[in-house]
C-alpha positions in Angstrom: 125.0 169.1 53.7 126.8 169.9 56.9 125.0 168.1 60.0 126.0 170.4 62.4 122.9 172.4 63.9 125.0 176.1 63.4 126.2 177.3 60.1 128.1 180.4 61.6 129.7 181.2 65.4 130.4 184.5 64.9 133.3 185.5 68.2 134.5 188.8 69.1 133.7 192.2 70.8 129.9 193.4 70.8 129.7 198.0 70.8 126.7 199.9 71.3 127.2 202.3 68.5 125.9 206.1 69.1 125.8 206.8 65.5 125.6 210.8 64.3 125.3 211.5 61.0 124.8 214.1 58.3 127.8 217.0 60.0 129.4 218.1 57.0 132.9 218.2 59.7 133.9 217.5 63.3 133.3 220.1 65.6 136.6 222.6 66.5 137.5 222.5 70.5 135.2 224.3 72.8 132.4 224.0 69.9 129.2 222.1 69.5 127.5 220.9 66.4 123.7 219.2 66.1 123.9 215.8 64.0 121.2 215.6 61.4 120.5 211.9 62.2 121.2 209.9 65.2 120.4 206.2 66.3 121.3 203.9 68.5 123.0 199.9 67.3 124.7 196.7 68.0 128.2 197.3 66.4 131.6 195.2 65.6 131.0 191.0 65.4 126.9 191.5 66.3 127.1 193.4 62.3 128.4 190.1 61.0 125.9 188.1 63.4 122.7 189.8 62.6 123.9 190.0 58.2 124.3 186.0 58.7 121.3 185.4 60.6 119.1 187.7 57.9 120.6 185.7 55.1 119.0 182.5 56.6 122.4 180.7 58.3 122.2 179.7 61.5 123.9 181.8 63.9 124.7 182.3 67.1 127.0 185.1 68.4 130.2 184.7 70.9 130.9 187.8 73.0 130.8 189.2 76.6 128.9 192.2 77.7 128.4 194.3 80.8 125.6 193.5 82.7 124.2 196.4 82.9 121.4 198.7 80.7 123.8 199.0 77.5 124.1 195.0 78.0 120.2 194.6 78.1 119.9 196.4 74.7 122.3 195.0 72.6 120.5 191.4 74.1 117.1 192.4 73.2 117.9 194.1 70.1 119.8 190.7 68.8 117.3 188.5 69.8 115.2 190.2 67.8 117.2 188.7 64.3 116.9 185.7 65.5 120.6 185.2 66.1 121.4 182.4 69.2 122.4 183.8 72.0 123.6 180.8 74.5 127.1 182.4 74.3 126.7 185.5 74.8 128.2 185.7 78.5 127.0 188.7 80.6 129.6 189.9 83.5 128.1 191.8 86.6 130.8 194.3 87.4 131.6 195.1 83.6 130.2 198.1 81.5 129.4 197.1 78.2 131.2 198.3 75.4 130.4 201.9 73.6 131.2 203.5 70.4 130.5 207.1 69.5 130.7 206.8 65.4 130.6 210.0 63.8 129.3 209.4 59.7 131.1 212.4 57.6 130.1 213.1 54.0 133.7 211.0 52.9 134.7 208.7 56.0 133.8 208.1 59.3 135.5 208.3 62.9 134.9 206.7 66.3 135.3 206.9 70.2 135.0 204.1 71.7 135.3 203.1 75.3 135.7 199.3 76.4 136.2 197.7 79.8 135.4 194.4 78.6 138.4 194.5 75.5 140.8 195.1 78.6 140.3 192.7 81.0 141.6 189.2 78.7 139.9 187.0 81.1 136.9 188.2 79.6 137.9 188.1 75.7 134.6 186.5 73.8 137.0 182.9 73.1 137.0 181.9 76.5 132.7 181.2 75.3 133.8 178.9 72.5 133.5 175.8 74.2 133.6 172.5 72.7 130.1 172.1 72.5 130.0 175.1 70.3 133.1 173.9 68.1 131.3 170.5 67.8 128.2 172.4 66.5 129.3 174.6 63.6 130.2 174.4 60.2 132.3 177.9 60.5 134.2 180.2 63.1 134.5 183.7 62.0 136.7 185.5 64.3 136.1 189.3 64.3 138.6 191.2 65.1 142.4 189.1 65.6 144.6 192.4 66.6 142.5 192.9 70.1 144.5 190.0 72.1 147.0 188.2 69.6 147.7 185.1 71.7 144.0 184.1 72.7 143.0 184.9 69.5 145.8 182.2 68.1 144.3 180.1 71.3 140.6 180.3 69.9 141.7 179.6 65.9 143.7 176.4 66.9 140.3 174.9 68.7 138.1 175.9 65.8 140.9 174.4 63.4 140.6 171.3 65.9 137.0 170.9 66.0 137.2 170.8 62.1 135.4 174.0 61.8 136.2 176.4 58.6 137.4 179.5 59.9 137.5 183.7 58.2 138.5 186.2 60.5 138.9 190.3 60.0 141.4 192.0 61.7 140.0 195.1 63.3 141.9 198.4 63.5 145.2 198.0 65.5 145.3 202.0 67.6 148.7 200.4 68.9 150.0 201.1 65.1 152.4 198.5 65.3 150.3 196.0 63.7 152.3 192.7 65.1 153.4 190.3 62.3 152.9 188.3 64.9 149.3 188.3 62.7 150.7 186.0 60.2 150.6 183.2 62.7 147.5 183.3 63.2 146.8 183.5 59.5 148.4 180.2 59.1 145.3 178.5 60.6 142.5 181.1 58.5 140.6 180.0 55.5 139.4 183.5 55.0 140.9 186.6 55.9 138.8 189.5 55.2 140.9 193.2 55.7 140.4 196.4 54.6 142.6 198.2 52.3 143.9 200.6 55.2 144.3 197.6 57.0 146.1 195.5 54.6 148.5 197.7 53.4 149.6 198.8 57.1 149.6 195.0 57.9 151.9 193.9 55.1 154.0 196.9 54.6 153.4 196.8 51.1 152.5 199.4 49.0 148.8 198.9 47.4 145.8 196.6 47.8 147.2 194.8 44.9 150.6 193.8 46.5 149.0 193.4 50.0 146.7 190.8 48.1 149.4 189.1 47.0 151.6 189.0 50.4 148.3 187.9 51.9 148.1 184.8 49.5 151.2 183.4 51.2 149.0 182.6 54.3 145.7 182.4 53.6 143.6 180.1 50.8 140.9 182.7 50.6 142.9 186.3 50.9 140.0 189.1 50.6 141.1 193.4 50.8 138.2 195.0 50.9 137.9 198.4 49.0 135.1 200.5 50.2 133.2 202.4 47.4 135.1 200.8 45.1 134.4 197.0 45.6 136.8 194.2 46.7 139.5 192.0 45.4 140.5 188.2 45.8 141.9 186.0 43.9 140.0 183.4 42.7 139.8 179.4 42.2 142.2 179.7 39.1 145.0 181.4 40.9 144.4 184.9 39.7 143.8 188.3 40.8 139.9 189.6 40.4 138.1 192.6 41.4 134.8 193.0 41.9 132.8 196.4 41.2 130.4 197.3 44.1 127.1 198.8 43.6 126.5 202.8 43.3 124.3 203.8 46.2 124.1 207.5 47.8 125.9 206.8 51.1 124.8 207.5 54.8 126.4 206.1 57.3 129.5 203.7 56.7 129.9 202.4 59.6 130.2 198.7 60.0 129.7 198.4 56.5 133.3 196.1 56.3 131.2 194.0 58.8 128.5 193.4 56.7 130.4 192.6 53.5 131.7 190.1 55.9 128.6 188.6 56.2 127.3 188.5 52.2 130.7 186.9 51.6 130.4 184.0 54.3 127.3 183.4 52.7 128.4 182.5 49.6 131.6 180.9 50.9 129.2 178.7 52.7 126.8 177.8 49.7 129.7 177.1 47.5 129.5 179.6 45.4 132.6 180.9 42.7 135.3 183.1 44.5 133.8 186.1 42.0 130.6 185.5 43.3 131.5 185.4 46.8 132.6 189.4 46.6 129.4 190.1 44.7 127.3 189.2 47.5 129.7 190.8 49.8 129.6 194.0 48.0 125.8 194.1 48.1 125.4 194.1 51.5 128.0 196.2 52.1 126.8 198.9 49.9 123.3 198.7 51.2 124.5 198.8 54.9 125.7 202.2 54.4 122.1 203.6 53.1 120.6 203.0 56.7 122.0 204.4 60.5 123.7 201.5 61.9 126.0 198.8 60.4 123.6 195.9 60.3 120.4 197.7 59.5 120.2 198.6 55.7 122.2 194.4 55.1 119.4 192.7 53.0 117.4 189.6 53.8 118.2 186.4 51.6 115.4 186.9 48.8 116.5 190.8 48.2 120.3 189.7 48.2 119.3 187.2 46.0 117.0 189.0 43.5 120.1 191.9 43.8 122.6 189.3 42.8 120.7 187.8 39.9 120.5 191.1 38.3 124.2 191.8 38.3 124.3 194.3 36.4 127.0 196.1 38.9 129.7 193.5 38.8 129.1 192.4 35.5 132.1 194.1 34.2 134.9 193.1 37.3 138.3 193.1 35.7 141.3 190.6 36.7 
């Protein structure tokens, strides 16, 4: 058992989602449409945060926020799930970070605005200090394509302070979805994408091949498949994919986020590879049956008692 007082720092950009859901389509120009359901949530690396800290690891989150009313939300809202927030650096001058996430019957879209994600002096790894890096057992970097080089910066401390290390990549609106990536995979243990994401990174053709490409770099390659589960490969070298569970979804947002979470849980209790995605896919199914990316993810016992039933993954194929 680890000695370090933190089991997870969780580093990267913190949104304020405005979630609408329920529109059966966007709106055409010069129209307006009424959303069904609305609320108001921390989004991006606080999803990750507030899963880990509801599954009992010790978390505290690394990001940088506008001081200002947005800022003061997403802080009380987080404190609230119990997540430590000594690094969590607020800037006077800086709005915080907004996302207006639009939940469609099949997929989901966003606008997002973000002062702090284009000012680098204020990207979330200049709070890893090395009294953080002493303290945890894992860095899990959210988000690697928003600044490439302080994002290599931040993985080579973490590697340094002899802290396991996952990281997701975010979406890359450049589209040119740098190879320059793979450098910074070189010093990953996990590296959680989504299919999209993973096929565009890789320029292969398929989850399955991007998998593959993907196990060149990583020890713990993970493409994350939506409705359909998620695929690894596991302890013996081979290729498995893991069912999720049938739920009626609501809002999708985030929900990559909270698999995240499931599957750093069992990374960090040492559970089997196959296992790993099984928790993952719970609370990424269940996050998309509530408004808000982090608010349907389970707490320990109910991803627990949802595990040891397992009736969904039961039948995951290699």
């Amino acid at each position: 058992m680890s000695q370090r007082p933190l089991d997870v720092a969780c580093v990267g950009y913190v949104f304020c989602d405005l979630i609408f859901a329920g529109l059966d389509r966007l709106p055409d120009p010069g129209q307006e449409l009424y959303a069904p359901q609305f609320d108001i949530a921390p989004g991006a690396a606080a999803i990750t945060a507030t899963g880990a800290a509801r599954l009992n690891l010790r978390t505290a989150l690394v990001t940088t926020i506008g001081q200002d009313a947005l800022g003061d939300f997403l802080v009380s809202r987080l404190r609230q799930e119990g997540i430590d927030l000594s690094y969590v650096q607020k800037v006077d001058g800086a709005r915080s970070s907004i996302s207006v996430a639009i939940s469609l019957a099949r997929d989901r879209c966003f606008v997002s605005y973000s002062d702090v994600l284009r000012r680098p002096e204020l990207h979330p790894s200049h709070q890893m200090t090395p009294e953080l890096l002493s303290s945890t057992r894992h860095v899990h970097l959210a988000g690697l394509s928003a600044n490439l080089e302080l994002s290599l910066s931040a993985l080579e401390r973490a590697r340094n302070a002899g802290a396991s290390i996952s990281a997701d990549i975010g979406w890359d609106s450049s589209g040119r979805w740098d190879q320059a990536i793979y450098r910074c995979l070189e010093l990953v243990d996990i590296f959680l994408p989504n299919e999209t994401e993973a096929v565009h990174l890789t320029r292969k053709d398929g989850a399955r091949a991007a998998l593959s490409e993907l196990a060149k770099y990583v020890a713990v390659p993970v493409v994350k498949l939506g409705a359909k589960g998620a695929m690894s490969i596991d302890e013996q070298g081979e290729v498995i994919t893991v069912p999720t569970l049938s739920v009626t979804p609501l809002d999708t947002t985030g929900a990559g986020d909270a698999f995240d979470a499931g599957f750093l849980y069992g990374y960090l209790k040492s559970y089997p590879r196959r296992d790993c995605l099984a928790l993952g896919n719970i609370c990424g199914a269940l996050s998309v049956t509530k408004l808000g990316g982090a608010t349907g993810i389970p707490r320990e016992a109910e991803l627990l008692e949802r595990f040891r039933r397992g009736e969904s993954w039961q039948g995951g194929t290699r």
